[in-house]
N, C-alpha and C positions, 0 to 999 in steps of 0.2 A: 604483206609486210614489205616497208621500203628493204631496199640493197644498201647493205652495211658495211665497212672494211674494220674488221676491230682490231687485225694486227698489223698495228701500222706504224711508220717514223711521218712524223710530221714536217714538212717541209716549207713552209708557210702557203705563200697565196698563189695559185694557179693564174698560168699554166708553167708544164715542168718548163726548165732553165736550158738552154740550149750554150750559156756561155759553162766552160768549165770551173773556172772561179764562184762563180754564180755559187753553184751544185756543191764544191767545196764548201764555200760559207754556209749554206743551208745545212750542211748531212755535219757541219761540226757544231753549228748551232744544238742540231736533234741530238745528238751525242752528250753536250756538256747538260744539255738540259735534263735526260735523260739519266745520269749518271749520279750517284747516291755518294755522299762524301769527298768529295774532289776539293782539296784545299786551294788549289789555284789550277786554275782551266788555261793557263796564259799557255800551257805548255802543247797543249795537243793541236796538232798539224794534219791537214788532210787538203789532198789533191787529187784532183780526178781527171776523166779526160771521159768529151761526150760523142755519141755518133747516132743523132736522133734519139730513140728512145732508148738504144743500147747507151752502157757506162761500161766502156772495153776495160777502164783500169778504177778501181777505187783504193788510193793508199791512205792507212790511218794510222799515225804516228806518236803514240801514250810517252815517248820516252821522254823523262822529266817531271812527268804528271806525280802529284801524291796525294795517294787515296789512305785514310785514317779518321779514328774517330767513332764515336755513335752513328752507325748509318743506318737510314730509313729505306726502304723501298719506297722509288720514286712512284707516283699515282701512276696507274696502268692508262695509255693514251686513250684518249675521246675518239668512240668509234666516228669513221668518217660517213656519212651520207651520200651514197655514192651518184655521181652525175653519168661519168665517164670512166672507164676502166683500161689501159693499154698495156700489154705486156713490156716488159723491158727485163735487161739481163746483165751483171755484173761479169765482165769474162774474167776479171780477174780480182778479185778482195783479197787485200793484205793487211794484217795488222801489227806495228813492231812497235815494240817500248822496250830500250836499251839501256838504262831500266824505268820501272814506270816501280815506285815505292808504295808496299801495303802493309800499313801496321809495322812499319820500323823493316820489311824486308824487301830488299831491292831484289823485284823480280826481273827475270830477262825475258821477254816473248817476243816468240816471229810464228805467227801462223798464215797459213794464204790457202784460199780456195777458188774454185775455178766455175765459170758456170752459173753463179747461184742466178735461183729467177725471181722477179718480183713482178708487180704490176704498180703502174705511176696510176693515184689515184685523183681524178679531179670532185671534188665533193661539190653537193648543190650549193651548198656559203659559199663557194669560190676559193675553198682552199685548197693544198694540195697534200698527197702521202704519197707514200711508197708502201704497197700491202707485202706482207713476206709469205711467200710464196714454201711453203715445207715439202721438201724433200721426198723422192717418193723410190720408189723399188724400179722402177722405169727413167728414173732421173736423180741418180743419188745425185748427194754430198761427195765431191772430190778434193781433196786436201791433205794438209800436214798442220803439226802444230809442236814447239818443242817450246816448255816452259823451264826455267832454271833459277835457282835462286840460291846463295850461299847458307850450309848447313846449319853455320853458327847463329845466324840471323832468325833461321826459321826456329831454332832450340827458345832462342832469347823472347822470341814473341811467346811462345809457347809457355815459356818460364813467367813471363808478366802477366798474361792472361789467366793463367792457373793458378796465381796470386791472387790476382783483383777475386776470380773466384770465390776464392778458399775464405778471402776476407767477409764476402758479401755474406757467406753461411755460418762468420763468427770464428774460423778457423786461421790459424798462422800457417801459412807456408813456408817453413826454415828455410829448406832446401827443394828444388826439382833437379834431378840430373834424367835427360834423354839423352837415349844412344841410340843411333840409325844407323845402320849394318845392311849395305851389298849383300845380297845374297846367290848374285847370278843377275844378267839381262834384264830380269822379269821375278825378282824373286827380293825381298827386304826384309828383316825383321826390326821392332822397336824393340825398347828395354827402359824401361820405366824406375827410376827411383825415388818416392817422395817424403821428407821428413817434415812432419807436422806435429803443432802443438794448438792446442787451447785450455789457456789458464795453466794449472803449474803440469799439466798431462804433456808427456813429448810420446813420438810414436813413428818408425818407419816403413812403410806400405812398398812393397813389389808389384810390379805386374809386364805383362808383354805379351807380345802375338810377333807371327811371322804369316805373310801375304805372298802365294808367289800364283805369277801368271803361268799359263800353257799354252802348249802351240796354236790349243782349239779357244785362245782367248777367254780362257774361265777363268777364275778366280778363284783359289779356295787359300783359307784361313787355318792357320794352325798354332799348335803351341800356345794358348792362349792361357796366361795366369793374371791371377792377381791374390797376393800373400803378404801374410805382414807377421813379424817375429814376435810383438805385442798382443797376448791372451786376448785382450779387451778388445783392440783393433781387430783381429782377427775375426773376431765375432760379431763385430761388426758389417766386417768386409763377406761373411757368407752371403748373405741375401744378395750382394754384388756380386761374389763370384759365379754364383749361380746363372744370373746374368748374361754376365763377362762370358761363361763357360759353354753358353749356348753357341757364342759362335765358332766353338772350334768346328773345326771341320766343313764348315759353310760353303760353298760352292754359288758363286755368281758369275755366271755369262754375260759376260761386258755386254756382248753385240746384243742380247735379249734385252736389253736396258735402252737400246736407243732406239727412234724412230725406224719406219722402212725404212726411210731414203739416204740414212746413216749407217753405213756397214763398214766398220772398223776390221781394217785390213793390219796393223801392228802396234803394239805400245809397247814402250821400253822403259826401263826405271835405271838410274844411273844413279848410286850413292858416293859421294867423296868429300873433299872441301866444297864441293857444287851438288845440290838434290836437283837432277836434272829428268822431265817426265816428258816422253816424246811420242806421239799418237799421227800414223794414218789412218784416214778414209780412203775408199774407193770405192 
């Protein structure tokens, strides 16, 4: 069986690019092409800097970009038919959007990693990729990543979409009220309250959980309800709460959740006028 590259960014026609600009235009091309939703691409900016097969710096710049809409996943790229294979190494990947807008919420991100490896692939058509190379227990993921976006923003999307919902099953959604509550570093709870009607029937549902992290990076889940003062609703809502109520208590180990080559050394949760979620690797 031929040599395949199937995770790959396409970079057009071989061989790789030795001018930095070059490299830029191609990895932003692969980017906008690749990206599901993007109402105007004018805005994302990327600069690199080359030294042979190494890319010592790649900066990629979302702020202004706005993602909304019906989004598809983009088709997964055309494995490449491999001719030629060369290792090559990112020393440093950065990504910032100051803010990059999704579904009506201006997020803020700066993540940067250090290291990552890839290989420049030359295919027998004469084109070119980049294969991504994953992470291993001998070569992690080195990085940071701190996401932010304002409370009210994220409530409001939350309120529009559990609308369109509600609508789509024949249901009114009167009212959504969420409350997001700090609970500590690594600790949040929600609070859920929805008033719904269909036809001349009105009705107010409860519900909530509280998430808190620990120092061994686990996850477990608590306080989890869902209740409504409405007989009918009520009785409705048991087969849900049933549910709902399986995940009290749950326990998830973040780090068990990710690759070897990604071992999650901190994550913080910060509740205020800002939902602000900040994660190292090491």
């Amino acid at each position: 069986m031929a040599d395949e590259a199937l995770d790959v960014v396409h970079l057009g026609a071989a061989p790789r690019p030795d001018d930095p600009a070059e490299l830029a235009r191609r990895v932003r091309q692969a980017l906008v092409s690749q990206s599901a939703g993007i109402t105007d691409a004018s805005a994302v900016r990327v600069e690199a800097t080359v030294d042979g097969a190494a890319v010592p710096t790649l900066d990629i710049d979302l702020t202004g970009v706005v993602v909304g809409g019906v989004r598809k996943a983009p088709p997964a790229p055309e494995p490449v038919a491999v001719k030629t294979r060369e290792a090559g190494i990112v020393g440093r990947l950065r990504v910032d959007a100051h803010p990059v807008t999704v579904e009506g919420v201006r997020v803020d991100v700066r993540a940067e990693a250090q290291n990552v490896a890839f290989s420049w692939v030359e295919g027998t058509g004469g084109e070119l990729a980049a294969e991504l190379v994953e992470p291993s227990e001998h070569d992690p993921l080195v990085g940071h990543v701190r996401i932010a976006a304002p409370q009210a923003e994220i409530v409001a999307t939350v309120q529009r979409i559990a609308a369109e919902l509600a609508t789509a099953h024949g249901v009114t959604l009167s009212r959504l009220d969420v409350e997001l509550v700090s609970r500590g570093p690594r600790a949040a709870s929600v609070a859920v309250r929805a008033q719904l009607r269909k036809g001349f029937l009105s009705a107010t549902a409860q519900g909530g959980a509280t998430a808190t992290v620990d120092t061994d990076l686990v996850l477990t889940i608590a306080d989890v309800s869902v209740t409504s003062g409405n007989p009918l609703v009520a009785g409705l809502l048991a087969a849900a709460r049933s549910r709902v109520q399986a995940f009290e208590g749950r326990r998830i180990d973040l780090g068990e959740q990710l690759p070897p080559g990604i071992r999650l050394a901190d994550v913080t949760l910060a509740i205020g006028d800002e939902v602000v979620l900040s994660a190292r690797t090491a």
